[in-house]
N, C-alpha and C positions, 0 to 999 in steps of 0.2 A: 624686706624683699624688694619693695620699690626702687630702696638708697639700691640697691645689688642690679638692680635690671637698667638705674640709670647711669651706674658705673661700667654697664658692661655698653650700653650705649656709647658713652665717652669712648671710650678705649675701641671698640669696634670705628670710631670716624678716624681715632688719633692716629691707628694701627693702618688705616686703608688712605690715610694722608702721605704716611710714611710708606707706604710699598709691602710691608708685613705680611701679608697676606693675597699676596700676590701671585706664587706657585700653587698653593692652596687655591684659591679660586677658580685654575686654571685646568689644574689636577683634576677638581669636581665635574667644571664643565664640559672638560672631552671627554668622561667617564657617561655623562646623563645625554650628551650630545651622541654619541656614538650609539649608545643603546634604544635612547627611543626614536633615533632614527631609523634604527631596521625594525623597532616595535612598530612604529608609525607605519610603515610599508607592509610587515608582516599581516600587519591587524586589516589594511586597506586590502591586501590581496585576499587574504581568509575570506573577507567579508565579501569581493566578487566573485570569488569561488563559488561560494555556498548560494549565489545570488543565481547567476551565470547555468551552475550546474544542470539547471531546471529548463535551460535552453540545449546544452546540449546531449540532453537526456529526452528531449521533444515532450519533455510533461512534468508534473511536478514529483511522479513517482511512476515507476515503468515494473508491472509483473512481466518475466523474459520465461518461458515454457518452450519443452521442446513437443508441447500438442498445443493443437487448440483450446484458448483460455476457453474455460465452463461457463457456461452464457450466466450463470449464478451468481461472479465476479464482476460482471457487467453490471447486472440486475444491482446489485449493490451498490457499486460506482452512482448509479443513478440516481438509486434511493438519497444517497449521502449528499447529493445537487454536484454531482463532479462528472466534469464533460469526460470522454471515453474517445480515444482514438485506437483499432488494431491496423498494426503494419505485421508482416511476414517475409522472412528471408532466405534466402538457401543459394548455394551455386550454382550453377550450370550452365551449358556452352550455350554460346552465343554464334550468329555465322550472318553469314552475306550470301546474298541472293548467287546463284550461281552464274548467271550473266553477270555480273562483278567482283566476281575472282574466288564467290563461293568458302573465303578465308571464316575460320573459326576462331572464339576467344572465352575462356573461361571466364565469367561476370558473375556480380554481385545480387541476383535478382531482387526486387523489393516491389510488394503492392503494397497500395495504399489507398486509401478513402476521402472521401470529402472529408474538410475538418482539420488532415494532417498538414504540418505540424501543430499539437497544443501549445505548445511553448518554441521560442526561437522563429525563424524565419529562413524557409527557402527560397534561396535563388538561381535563375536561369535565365540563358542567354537565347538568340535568336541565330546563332551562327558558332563557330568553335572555337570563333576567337572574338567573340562577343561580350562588350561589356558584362554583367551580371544586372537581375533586374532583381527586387522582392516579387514576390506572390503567395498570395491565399490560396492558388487553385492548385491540382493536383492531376495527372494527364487522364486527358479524354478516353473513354475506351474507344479501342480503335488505334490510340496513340501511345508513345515510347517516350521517355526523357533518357537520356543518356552521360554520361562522362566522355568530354571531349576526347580521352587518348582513345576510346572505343572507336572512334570514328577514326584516328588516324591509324588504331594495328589494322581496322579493315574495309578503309580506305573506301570508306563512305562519307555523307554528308546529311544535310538537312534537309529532309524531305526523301530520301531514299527508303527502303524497305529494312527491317531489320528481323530475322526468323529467331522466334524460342519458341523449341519445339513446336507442336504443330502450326502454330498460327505465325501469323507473319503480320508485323503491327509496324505504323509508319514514324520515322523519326521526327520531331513536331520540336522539339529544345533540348538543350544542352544546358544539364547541371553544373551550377559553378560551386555552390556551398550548400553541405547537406546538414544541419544542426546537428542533428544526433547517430551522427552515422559511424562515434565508435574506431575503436583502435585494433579490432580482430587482425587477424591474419587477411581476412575476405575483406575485409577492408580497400585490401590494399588494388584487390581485383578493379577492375571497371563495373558502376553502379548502371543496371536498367530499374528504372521505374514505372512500372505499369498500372493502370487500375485493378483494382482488385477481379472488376469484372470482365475482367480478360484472363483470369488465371484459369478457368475452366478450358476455354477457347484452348491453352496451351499444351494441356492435358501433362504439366510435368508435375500437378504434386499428386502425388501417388502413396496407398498406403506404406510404405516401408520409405519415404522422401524424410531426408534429413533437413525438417523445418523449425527456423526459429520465430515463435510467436511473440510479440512484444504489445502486449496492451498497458497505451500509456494514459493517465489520469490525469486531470487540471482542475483547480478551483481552491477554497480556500483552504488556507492552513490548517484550521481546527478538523475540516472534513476529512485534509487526505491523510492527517497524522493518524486517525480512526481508521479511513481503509489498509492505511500501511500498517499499523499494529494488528490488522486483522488479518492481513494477509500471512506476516509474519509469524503467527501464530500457526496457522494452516501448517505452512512450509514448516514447522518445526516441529509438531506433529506427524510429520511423514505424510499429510494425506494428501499432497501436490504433488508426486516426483518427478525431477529434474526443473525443478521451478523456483526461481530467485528472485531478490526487488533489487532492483540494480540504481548503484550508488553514482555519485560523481566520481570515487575512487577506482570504481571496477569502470566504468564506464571511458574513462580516460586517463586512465593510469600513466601513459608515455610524458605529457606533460606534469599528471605530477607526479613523478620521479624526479623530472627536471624543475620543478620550483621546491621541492623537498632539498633535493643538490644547492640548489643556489640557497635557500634560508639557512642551511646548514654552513657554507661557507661564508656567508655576512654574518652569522650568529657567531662563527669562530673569529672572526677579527671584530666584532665588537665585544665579546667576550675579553681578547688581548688587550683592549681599551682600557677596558675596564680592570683588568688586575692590575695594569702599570699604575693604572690611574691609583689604584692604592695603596703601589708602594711611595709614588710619590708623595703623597699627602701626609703619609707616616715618616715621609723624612722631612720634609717642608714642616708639619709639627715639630717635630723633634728642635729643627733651628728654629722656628720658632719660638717657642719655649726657653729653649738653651739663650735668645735674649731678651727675655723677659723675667730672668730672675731674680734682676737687681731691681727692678721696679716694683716687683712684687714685695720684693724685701724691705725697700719704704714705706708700699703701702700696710705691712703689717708694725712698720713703726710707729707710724700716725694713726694705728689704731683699729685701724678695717680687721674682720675678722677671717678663718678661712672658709668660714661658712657665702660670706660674701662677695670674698675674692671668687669662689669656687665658683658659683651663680653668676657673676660676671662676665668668666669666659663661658661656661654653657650657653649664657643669653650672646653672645658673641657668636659663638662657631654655629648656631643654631640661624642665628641671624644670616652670616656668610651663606651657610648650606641651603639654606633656603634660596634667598636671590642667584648663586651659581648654579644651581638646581632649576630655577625658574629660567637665565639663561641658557643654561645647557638642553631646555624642552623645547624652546623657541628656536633654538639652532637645528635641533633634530628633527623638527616641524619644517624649517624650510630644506634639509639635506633631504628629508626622503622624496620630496618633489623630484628631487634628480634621479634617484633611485627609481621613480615611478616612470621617466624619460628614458633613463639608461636598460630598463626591462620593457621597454615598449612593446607591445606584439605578445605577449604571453597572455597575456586575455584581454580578451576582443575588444571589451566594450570601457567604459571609464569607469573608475574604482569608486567605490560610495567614499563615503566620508569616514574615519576614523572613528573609534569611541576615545573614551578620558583614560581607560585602562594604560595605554606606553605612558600616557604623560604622570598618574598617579606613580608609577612603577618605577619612572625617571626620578622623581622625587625623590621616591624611598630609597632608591637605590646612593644620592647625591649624599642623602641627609645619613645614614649608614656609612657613607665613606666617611665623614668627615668623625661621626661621634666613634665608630670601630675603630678609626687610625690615627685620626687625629686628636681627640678628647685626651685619649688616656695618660699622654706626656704634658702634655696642656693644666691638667687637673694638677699634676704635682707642683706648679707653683703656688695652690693653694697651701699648702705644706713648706714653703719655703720661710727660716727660721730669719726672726731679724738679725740676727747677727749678724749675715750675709753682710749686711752695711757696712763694717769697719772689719769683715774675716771675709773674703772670696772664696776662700776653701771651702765650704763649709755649704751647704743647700743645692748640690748640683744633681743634676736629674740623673735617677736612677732607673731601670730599664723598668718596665710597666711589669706590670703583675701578669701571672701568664694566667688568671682567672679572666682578669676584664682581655686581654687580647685573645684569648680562646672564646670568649661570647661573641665577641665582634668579626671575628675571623668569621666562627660556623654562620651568624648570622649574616654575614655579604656572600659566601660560598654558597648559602642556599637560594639567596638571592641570584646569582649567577646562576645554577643550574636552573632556574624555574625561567632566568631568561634564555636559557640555551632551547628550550624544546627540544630535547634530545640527551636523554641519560647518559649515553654514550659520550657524545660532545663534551657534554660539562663535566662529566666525572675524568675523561682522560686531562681537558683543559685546567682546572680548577685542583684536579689531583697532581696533574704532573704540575705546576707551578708549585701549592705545598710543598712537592716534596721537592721538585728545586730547590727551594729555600734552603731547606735544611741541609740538603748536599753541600750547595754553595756554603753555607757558613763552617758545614763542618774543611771539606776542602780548604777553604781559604783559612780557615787556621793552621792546618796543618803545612800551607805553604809558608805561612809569616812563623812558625817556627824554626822552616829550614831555612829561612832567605840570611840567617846572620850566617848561617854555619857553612855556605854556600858562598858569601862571596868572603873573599882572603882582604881584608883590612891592611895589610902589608905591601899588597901589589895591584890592588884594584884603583881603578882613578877617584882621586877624589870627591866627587861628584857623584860618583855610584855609590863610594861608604857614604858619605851622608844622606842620601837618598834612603838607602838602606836601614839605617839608623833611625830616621822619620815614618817610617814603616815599623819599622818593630819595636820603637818604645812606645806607642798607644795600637796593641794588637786587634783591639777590641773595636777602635774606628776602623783600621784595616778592614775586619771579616762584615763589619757594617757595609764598609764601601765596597767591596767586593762583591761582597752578597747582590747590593743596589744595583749595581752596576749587571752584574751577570744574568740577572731578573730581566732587567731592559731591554740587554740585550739579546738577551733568548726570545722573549715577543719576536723583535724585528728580525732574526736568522730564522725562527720560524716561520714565521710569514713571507722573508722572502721566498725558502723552500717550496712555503705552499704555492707562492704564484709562481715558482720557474717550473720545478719538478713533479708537484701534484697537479698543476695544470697540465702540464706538458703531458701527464699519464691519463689524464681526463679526455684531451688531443684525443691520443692513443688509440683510445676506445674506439673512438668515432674518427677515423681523421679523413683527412682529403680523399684520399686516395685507396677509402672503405667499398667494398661491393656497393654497386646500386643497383644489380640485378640478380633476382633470385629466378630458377627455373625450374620446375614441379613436369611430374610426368612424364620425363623423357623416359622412353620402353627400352628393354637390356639390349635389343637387337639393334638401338640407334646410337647404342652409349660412344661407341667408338666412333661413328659419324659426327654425331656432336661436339665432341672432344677435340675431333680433326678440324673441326667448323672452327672451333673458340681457336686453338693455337694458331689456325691459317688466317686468323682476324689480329694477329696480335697480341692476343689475352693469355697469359703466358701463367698467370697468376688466380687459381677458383680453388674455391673448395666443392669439394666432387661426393660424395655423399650416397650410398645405396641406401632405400627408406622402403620400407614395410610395416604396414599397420598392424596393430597387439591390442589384444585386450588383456587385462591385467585380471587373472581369475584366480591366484592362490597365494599365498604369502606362508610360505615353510609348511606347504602342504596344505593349510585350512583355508577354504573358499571365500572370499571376499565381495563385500555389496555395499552402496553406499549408503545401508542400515547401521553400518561398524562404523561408521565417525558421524560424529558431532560437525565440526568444521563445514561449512559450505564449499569451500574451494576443495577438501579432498573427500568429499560426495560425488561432484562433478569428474574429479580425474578419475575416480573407483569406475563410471559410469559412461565414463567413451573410452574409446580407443588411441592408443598410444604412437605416435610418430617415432620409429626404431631406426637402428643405424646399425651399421659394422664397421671396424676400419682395423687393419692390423694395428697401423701408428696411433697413439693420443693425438686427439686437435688440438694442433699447436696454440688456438687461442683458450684453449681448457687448461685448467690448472688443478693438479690432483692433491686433493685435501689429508683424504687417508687412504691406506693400503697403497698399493700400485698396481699399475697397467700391465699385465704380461702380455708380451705379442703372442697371437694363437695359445691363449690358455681358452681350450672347450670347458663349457658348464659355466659359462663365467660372465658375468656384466658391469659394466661403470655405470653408476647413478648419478645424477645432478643433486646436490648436495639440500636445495631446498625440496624436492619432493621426497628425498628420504628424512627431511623433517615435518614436512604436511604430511605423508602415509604414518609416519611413526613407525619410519624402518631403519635397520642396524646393521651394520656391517658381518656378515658371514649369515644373511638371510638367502633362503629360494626363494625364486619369485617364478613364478609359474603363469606363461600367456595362451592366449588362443589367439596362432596368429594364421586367419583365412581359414579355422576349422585344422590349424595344426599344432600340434601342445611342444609348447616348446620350456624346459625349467632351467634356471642358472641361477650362480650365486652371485651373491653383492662380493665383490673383489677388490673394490675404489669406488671412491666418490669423488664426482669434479666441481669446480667451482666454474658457471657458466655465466657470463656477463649475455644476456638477452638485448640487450641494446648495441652490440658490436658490430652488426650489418653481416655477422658471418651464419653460417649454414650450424646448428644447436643442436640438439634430443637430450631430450628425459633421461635415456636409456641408450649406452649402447653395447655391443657387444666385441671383444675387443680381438677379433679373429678379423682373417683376411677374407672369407670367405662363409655364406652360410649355404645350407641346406639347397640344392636346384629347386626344392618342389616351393620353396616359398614366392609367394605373388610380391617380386621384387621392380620398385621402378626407382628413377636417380631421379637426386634432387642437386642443384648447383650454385653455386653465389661466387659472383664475377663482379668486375669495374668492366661496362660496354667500353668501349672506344671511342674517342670524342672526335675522330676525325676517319669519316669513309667514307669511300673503301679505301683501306691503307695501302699507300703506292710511294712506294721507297725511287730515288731519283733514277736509280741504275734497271728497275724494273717499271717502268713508264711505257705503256701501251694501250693498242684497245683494248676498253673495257667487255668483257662476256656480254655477248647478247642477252636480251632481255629472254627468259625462260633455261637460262642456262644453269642445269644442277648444281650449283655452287652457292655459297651462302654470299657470296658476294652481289649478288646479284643487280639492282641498276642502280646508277650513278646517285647518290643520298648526300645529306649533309649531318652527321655527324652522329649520335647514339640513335636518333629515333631511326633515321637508315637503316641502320644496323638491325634493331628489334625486328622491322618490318621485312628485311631480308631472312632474317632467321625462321621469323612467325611462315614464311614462302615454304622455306625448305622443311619446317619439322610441326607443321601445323595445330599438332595434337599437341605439342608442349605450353605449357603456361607459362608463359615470361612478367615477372613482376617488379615494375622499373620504381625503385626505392630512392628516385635520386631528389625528388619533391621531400621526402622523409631527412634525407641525409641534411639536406641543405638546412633544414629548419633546426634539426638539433647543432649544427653549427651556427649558427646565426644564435640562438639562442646561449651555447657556449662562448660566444664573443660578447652579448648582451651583459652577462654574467660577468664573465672576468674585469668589463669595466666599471661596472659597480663594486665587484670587490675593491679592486685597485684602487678606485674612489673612497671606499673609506677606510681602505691602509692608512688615507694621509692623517687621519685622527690616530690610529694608532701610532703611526710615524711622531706623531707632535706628542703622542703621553710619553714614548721611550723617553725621546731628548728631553721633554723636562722630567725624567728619573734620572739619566746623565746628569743633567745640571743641577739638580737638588743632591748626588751622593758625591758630587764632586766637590761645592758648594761647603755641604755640610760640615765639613772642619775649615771654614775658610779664618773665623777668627784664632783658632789654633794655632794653624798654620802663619798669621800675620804675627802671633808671640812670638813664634820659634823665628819666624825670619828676623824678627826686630833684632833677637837676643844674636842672632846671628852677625848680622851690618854691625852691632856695636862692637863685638870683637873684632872687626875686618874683613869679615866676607864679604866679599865684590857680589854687586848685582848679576852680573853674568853668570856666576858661579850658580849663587843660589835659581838663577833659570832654570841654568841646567838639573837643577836639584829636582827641582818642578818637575820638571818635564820627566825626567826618569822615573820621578815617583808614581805618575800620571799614567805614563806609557806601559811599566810594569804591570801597574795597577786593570790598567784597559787588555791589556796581554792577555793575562790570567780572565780577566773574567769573559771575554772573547771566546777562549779554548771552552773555557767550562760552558759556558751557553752553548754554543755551538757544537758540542757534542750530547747535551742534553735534547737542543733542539730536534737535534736527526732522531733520536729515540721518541720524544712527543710524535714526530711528523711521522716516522715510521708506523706507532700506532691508530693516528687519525688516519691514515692512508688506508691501513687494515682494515679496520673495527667501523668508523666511522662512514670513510668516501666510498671503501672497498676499492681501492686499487693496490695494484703491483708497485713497490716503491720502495728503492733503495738509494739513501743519499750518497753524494759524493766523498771518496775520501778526505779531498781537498777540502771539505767544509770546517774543518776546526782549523787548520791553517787560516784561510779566508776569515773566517769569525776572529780568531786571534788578532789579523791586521787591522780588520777593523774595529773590534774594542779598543785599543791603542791607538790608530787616530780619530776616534770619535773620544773619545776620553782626552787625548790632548786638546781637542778643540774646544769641547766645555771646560775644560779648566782654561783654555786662553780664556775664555769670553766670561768665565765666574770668578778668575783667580785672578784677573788682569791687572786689579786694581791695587792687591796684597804689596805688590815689592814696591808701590809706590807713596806708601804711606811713609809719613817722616817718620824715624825712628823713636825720637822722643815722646812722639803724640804714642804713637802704642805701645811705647813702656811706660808711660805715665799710668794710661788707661787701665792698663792690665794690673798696675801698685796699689789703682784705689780700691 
């Protein structure tokens, strides 16, 4: 065992003297570099997540009630040594004293107590456009904190008087950052903060006030894990209703969607890494091996045995795998620092420190490439017979057993899925490559059977029948290199797809030129004024929207209560009232899953596709509401697929007629792009502006959307206008953060494809130096045989071009579906384009693999090849 470990030492220095293991090394390291580079980062975000959450949750666990929490939950809190903070919230208008223009505004109300925040940190300013300061305190009674845009819809300031309901409280600061203040809808309202002991003074909560109680808990770990499981308990028992522990997930779901999006598209190109990274190494073996067989074959003449040969390369490829393993951690250790750069701003504060888990993971994943792909050809020179010494024929590698490359396969595929964190992901990525594979080889066989009987030997140029000829007398290198080659190149056609076309539909969702204003409340008798407002404003483009509140009381006649599910989330929708719509047309950004949309079909409703899978409802069900004390039944007819993040006007539910019922209590709901420049004054209409009080929405001279809001909020006071354009902008900035950390480690993918081009190009390169030898000696011109190259090359890149690139669009079309969820259809042109470039990425590695071939003297490589 010794003599075996310090033979494979030799050979491991003789082998890395000579270049041997040179692709191999390289194969490994972008495979372990790529992957625990986004482990490193995944595990660093996880890790401020879970850290972070606790601040912007204001405690380290939050009971949310729609009554007052029972003094009994408190009592306990205390018992456990865990500090106790309650906040309460609800909506309701806001207004200005009537000596200053008396303007009203829907807000966010919120009391709070000495104490709040437990966790995180509020800050406020001293004016509205005042720095941000920290504080511990929480407003005076007597006193108001507000959201700067409250002060500009009603054009107040600090220090002026601010009315809810009865009392009238002075403005004292302006909120800059509220920790826990949550992704609701009301969110998006303007926040007042008042003390608690001023909520009596206001006289607006009221038995029947739709209040949200939030008592949030702090201290140590062991304590609140005991009040959360006790709470938990309760709540699942039914003896709290309508009462939750509210998570990091529910709590700020918007961003994570968008760091679920981004892990999922760094996990899909390091995934792509990492399969190339495999086929390379399995062809980089393969030559390997293929020259290592005459050495092997002395050493079995001088006596070694195969037990020792065999142990020599294991202690060998074990040795590589390790150190390109060890570098490919340290490489991924310093890339995700960029990745940490290039996501800047996605959480707030700096990222703990990593555990050993990416780097262990990197390992196994390095050390796995090399023994699953590259061992198993490797191994066969222990088997090689000495005859080989004075017979060449005789000891040449034969294809691996499909035992050992079936164990090594499953074991790196499960490995990949376990790095993808997402079923989906890894099983279309990991699935669709397998079965590329197989396609590809089977394809490329059956092309290298037609290529003889396709081209005419009689009238073809010379240079193409030999080409041809070198192609179809070893078929079996053909659907190799073909295979190789179509593998690589499907990575890189997919991945560009994914950055031109599934970015562009990610755009989409969200793009420039999305609504950033929503408007609630406008009354039937104003619709047609409002309407006239927005067109006479320029906004030529909204979605218009009738909305009426529902409660959802029967399901195909039998009554329903949030006693009938389990689920937390569909207890909550059993147990409020539903935002309803009508529209003859479908919304164009809805997409109808099943059945269809009849225009003016009565008895009939569209569902949104996930609450007919949270209720456990089915197409051709009644659903029966009480909408305002009026029963209204219809059936499921279609389900739509709704994107919630599109900045467009949504429902659960709607009803797909032009028109409903008069006696229903109907108001419009609307989502616009404001106007970035007002009042809009075209050159040809250039006048004085309307006096100030003048019935028009245009009303005094502004600069640019807030004008606008604040001329509208003049003319239609009652309405809620909600400016989304702080929301838009973040998820853009956030989608531009993203795409340059993908792009950034496209280049690791970019570098495994090319060295899979150069290793399947590579791969017969001593073959090919026979064939040309035998060639020059009869008289063929260097030129000739170029040409030979190059057609063979070009062919070669051709075919495997097409096949990837229409395999590609099929993988991309699924990850778009299943995985991103978007709409996404590739270009016809995409197998043309793929075509042209396998064929000149393929001529290029064979320039740069093959260069050397037609330069060899003649004699030296028919000597070589006799002995």
């Amino acid at each position: 065992m010794n003599a075996a470990i310090r033979l494979g030492w030799r050979t491991l220095r003789r082998d890395l003297r000579a270049g041997e293991l040179r692709l191999l090394i390289v194969a490994v390291l972008l495979a372990v570099a790529a992957l625990t580079a986004v482990g490193f980062f995944a595990d660093r975000l996880q890790g401020g997540l879970q850290r972070d959450a606790r601040q912007l949750l204001g405690g380290d666990a939050v009971l949310v009630t729609d009554n007052p929490t029972p003094p009994a939950f408190a009592q306990r809190a205390a018992a456990l040594g865990l500090d106790g903070a309650m906040t309460y919230t609800f909506p309701t208008m806001a207004r200005a004293p009537d000596a200053q223009g008396g303007a009203s505004r829907l807000v966010a109300f919120k009391a709070v107590a000495p104490g709040y925040p437990l966790r995180g940190s509020l800050q406020v300013a001293a004016t509205a456009d005042g720095a941000g300061e920290a504080t511990r305190e929480v407003p005076a009674p007597g006193q108001v904190w507000v959201d700067a845009g409250l002060l500009a819809a009603l054009d107040l300031r600090v220090g002026d008087t601010l009315l809810l309901g009865d009392a009238g409280l002075a403005i004292s600061r302006v909120i800059v950052i509220e920790p826990d203040r949550g992704a609701g809808f009301m969110s998006f309202a303007p926040r007042v903060m008042v003390n608690q002991a001023d909520v009596p003074r206001t006289g607006l909560v009221q038995p029947a006030s739709r209040v949200t109680y939030r008592f949030a808990v702090a201290g140590g770990a062991r304590a609140v894990k005991a009040f959360s499981d006790e709470l938990d308990a309760v709540i699942k028992k039914g003896e709290l209703r309508g009462a939750r522990l509210e998570s990091f997930e529910s709590g700020r779901p918007e961003m994570r969607q968008t760091l679920d999006r981004a892990s999922k598209f760094l996990n899909l190109v390091a995934l792509l890494a990492a399969l190339l990274s495999a086929v390379a190494v399995a062809l980089a073996a393969r030559g390997f091996a293929a020259r290592h067989l005459d050495d092997c074959a002395m050493l079995r003449v001088l006596g070694e045995s195969q037990r020792a040969i065999a142990t020599a390369y294991i202690v060998e490829f074990a040795l590589v795998g390790l150190a390109a393993s060890l570098l490919g951690v340290f490489v991924g250790w310093g890339v995700h620092h960029l990745f940490v750069l290039l996501l800047a701003g996605l959480v707030e504060t700096a990222l703990p420190a990593p555990t050993l888990w990416p780097a262990a993971f990197g390992i196994g994943v390095g050390l796995t490439l090399l023994f699953a792909f590259g061992l198993p050809p490797v191994l066969q020179l222990a088997r090689v017979p000495p005859l080989r010494v004075i017979r060449r024929d005789v000891g040449g590698l034969r294809p691996a057993s499909a035992a050992v490359l079936g164990v090594g396969t499953l074991g790196f595929a499960a490995l990949l899925l376990a790095a993808s964190s997402d079923v989906k992901l890894g099983g279309i990525a990991v699935g669709g490559f397998a079965g590329a594979v197989l396609l590809f080889a089977l394809l490329a066989w059956v092309a290298v059977k037609l290529l003889r009987r396709l081209v005419n030997e009689a009238t073809a140029p010379r240079w193409l029948v030999l080409a041809t000829r070198q192609i179809s007398a070893r078929p079996a290198y053909a659907v190799v290199q073909v295979s190789s080659l179509a593998v690589g190149l499907l990575a890189l056609v997919l991945l560009v797809l994914l950055r031109t076309d599934l970015v562009a539909s990610w755009r989409r969702a969200t793009p420039p030129d999305a609504p950033n204003r929503f408007v609630i409340n406008v009354m039937p008798d104003q619709e047609e004024a409002f309407r006239t407002a927005l067109n006479g404003a320029g906004v030529g483009r909204y979605d218009w929207y009738p909305m009426f509140r529902g409660r959802l009381v029967a399901i195909n006649g039998k009554p329903v209560s949030p006693d009938d599910y389990a689920d937390d989330r569909a207890k909550r929708l059993v147990d409020r009232e539903f935002n309803l719509s009508n529209a003859a047309d479908k919304p164009p950004h809805n997409e109808i899953e099943q059945g269809a949309w009849t225009s003016g079909e009565a008895g009939s409703v569209s569902v949104e596709e996930g609450l007919m899978e949270t209720l456990g409802l089915k197409m051709g069900d009644t659903l029966s509401f009480d909408i305002g004390g009026i029963p209204s039944e219809a059936r499921i007819t279609s389900t739509r697929k709704v994107d919630w993040g599109s900045m467009h006007a949504n429902f659960f539910v709607m009803y797909p007629v032009a028109a409903m019922p008069p006696e229903l209590p109907v108001t419009y709901m609307g989502a616009f792009r404001a106007p970035e420049i007002w009042p809009p004054r075209s050159p040809a209409s250039r006048g004085p502006l309307p006096p100030e009080g003048a019935p028009s929405i245009l009303g005094r001279p502004g600069d640019g959307s807030t004008s606008f809001d604040n001329a509208l909020v003049r003319q239609f006071p009652n309405v809620t206008n909600v400016d989304m354009s702080a929301t838009i902008a973040q998820v853009q900035r956030v989608l531009d953060q993203v795409i340059r950390a993908v792009e950034f480690l496209f280049g690791f993918t970019l570098a495994a494809g090319l060295v899979v081009l150069f290793a399947a190009v590579t791969a017969t390169r001593e073959e090919r130096a026979r064939e040309f030898a035998v060639m020059r000696a009869v008289g063929a011109r260097a030129a000739l045989l170029r040409q030979v190259q190059r057609a063979e090359l070009a062919g070669v890149g051709l075919l495997a071009g097409l096949l990837a690139s229409i395999v590609a669009s099929v993988i991309g079309w699924g990850l778009a579906r299943w995985v991103f969820e978007f709409s996404w259809t590739a270009s016809p042109l995409v197998p043309l384009a793929g075509g042209a470039a396998g064929a000149l990425l393929a001529l290029a590695a064979g320039w740069w693999g093959l260069r050397e071939v037609l330069r060899r003297p003649v004699v030296a490589t028919l000597r070589q090849a006799a002995e």
